[in-house]
C-alpha positions in Angstrom: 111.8 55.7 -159.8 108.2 56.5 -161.0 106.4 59.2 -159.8 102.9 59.0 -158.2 100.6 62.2 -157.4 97.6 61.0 -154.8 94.7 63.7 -155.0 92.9 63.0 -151.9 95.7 61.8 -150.3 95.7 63.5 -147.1 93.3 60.6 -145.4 91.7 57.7 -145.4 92.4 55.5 -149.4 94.2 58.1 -150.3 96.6 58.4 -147.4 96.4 54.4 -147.3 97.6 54.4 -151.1 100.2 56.9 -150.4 101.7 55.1 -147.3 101.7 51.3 -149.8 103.2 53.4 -152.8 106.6 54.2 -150.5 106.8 51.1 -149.4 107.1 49.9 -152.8 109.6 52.4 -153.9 107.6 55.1 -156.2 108.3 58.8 -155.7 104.6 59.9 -153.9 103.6 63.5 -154.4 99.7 64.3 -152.7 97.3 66.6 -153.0 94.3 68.3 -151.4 92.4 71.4 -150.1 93.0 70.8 -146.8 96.8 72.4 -145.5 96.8 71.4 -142.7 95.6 67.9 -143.3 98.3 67.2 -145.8 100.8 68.3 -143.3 99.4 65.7 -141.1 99.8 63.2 -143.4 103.0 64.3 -144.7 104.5 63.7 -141.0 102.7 60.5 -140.6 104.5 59.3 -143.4 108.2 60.7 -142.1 108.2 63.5 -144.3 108.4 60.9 -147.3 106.3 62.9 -149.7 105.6 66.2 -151.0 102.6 68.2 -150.5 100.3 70.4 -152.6 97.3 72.2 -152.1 95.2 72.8 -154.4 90.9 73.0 -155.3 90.4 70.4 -157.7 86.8 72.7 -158.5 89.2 75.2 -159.8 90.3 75.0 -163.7 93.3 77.4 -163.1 94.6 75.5 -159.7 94.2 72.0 -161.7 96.6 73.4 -164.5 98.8 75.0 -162.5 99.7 71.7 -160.7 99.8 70.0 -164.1 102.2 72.4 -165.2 104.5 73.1 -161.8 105.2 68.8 -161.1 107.0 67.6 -163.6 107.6 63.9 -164.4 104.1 62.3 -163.1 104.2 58.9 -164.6 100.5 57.7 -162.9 97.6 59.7 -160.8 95.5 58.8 -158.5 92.0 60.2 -157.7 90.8 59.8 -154.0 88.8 63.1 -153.6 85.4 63.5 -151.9 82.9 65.7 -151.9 80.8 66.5 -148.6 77.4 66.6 -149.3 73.7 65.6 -147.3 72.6 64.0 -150.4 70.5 60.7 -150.3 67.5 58.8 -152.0 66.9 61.0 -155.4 63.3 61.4 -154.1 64.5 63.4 -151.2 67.6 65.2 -152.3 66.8 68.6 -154.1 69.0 69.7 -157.1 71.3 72.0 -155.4 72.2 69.2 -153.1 72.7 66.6 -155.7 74.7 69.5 -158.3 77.4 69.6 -154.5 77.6 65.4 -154.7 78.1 65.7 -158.2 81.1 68.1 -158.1 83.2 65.0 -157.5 82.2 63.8 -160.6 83.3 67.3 -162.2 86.9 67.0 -160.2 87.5 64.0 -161.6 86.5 65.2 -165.0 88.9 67.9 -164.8 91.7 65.8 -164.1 91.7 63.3 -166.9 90.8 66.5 -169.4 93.8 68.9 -168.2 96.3 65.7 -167.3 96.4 64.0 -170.4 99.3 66.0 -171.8 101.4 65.9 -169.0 101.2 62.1 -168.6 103.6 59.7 -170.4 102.5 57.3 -173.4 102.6 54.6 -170.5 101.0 56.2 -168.0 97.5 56.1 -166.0 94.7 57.4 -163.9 92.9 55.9 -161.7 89.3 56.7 -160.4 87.7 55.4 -157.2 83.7 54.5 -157.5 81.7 53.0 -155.1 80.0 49.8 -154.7 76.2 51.4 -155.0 76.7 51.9 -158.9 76.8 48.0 -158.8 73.9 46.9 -156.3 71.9 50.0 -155.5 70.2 50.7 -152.4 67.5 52.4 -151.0 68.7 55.8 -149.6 71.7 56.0 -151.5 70.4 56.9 -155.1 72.2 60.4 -155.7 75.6 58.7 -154.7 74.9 55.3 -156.6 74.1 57.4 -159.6 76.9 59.7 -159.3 79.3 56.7 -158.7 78.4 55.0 -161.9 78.6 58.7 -163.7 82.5 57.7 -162.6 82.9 54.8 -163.7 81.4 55.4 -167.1 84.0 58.7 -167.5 86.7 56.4 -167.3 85.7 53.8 -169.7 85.2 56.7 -172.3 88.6 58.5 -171.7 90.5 54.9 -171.6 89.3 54.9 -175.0 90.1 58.8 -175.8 93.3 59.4 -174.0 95.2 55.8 -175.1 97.7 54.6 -175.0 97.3 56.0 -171.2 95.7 53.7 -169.2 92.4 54.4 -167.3 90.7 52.2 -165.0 88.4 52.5 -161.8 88.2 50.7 -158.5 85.3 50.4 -156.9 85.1 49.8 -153.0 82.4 48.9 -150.9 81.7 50.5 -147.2 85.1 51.3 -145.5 84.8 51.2 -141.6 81.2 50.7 -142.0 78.8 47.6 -140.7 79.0 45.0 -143.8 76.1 44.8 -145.6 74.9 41.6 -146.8 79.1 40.3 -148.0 79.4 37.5 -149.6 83.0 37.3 -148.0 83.1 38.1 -144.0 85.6 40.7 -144.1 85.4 44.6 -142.8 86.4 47.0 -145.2 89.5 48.6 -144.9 91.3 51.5 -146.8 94.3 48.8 -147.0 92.2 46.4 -149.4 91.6 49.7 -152.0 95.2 51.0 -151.7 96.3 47.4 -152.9 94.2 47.4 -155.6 95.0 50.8 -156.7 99.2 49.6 -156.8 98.1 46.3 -158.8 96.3 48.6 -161.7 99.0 50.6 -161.8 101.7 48.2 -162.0 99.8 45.7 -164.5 100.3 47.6 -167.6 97.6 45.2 -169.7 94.8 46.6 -167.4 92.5 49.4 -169.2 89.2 50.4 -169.0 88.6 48.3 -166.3 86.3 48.4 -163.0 87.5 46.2 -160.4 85.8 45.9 -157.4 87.1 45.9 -154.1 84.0 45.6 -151.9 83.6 41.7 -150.3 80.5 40.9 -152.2 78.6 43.6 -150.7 74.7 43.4 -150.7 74.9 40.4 -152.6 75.2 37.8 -149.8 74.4 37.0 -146.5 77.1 38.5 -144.1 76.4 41.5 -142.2 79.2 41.3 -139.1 78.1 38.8 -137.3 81.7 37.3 -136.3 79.6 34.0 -134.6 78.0 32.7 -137.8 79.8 29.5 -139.1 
C-alpha cells in the first residue's frame, strides 16, 4: 500500500484529495496548523488517517515531519496562506511578502523532502487559474500562482527521477467566470486530478489545468443558456 501525506489536508482539495485517496486504497497521512481542524477531518473520514500538525513556515517543524513518517511514497501540497492581497497597484509589500509565504511553504517542502522520497516518487503543487488568464484585481495572487508553477518545473528537473507536477484549478465554489465548459467548480474535479498525476508515472513537470476554461469563454452560471 503506498503512502500519501496531504499538507493542507484538513479542508476543502485537500480534505477532497484525502477522502478519493482511501477510497482507492493508499495509506493517507495529513497535515496542517490547524488541530483542531485536522481532528475534524480525521473523524469525517472514520478515523481513516493519521494526523499531524505542523507550520509549514517553520524549517525545523518541516524536517521534523520528514524525519518522524517514514515510508512516504508521494506528497501532496494543498496549503494556503490568508492574506488581503489584490491588484499589485494596491497591495503594499508587507501584504504581498504574507501571500507569498505560500510560495515559501511549498519551497520548503520540495527542498527538505527530496531525501525522504523514493526514486519513484512525487510532489504535487496546486496553482491557480490567474497564472494562466490574469485578471484585474487579482495580480499578487496571479503572480504568486505562477511563482508555483515555475518552482516545480525547475525541481522536476533537479530532484529526478521524482516526479513533480502542478495542477492548476480555477474558482472552487465561486460564480464561473467566463468557462468555456458550464460546470461549477468543485474540490472533487482537483482531487481527481491530483490521483491521476500520481498514479501516471510518465507525467513530470507538467501543469494541468483543472479550471473549465475559465475566463476564456462565455459561461458565467447562467444554467438557462442553451
Amino acid at each position: 500500500m503506498e503512502k500519501i501525506l496531504i499538507l493542507g489536508g484538513s479542508s476543502n482539495m485537500g480534505l477532497a484529495t484525502a477522502k478519493l485517496a482511501i477510497e482507492r486504497r493508499y495509506e493517507v497521512l495529513i497535515a496542517g496548523r490547524n488541530l483542531e481542524k485536522l481532528k475534524r477531518a480525521q473523524a469525517s473520514l472514520n478515523g481513516s488517517v493519521k494526523i499531524y500538525q505542523i507550520d509549514l513556515q517553520q524549517d525545523t517543524q518541516t524536517i521534523q515531519l520528514f524525519k518522524e513518517v517514514k515510508g512516504i511514497d508521494h506528497i501532496v501540497v494543498t496549503v494556503s496562506m490568508p492574506s488581503a492581497a489584490s491588484s499589485i497597484s494596491a497591495t503594499d509589500v508587507t501584504t504581498a511578502k504574507q501571500a507569498f509565504e505560500r510560495f515559501w511553504m511549498n519551497y520548503r517542502v520540495i527542498h527538505h523532502a527530496r531525501q525522504y522520497l523514493p526514486s519513484n516518487g512525487s510532489i504535487t503543487l496546486i496553482s491557480g487559474s490567474s497564472s494562466k488568464t490574469p485578471a484585474k484585481g487579482y495580480g499578487v495572487w496571479g503572480t504568486m500562482h505562477g511563482s508555483i508553477e515555475a518552482l516545480a518545473r525547475n525541481a522536476a528537473l533537479e530532484i529526478a527521477p521524482v516526479r513533480v507536477n502542478v495542477v492548476s484549478p480555477g474558482g472552487i465554489g465561486l460564480q464561473p467566470h467566463n468557462q468555456l465548459l458550464e460546470h461549477y467548480g468543485k474540490t472533487e474535479d482537483v482531487a481527481h486530478m491530483i490521483l491521476s498525476v500520481i498514479e501516471n508515472p510518465a507525467i513530470t513537470n507538467a501543469k494541468i489545468d483543472v479550471d473549465s476554461g475559465e475566463r476564456q469563454g462565455e459561461w458565467s452560471g447562467d444554467k438557462n443558456r442553451h
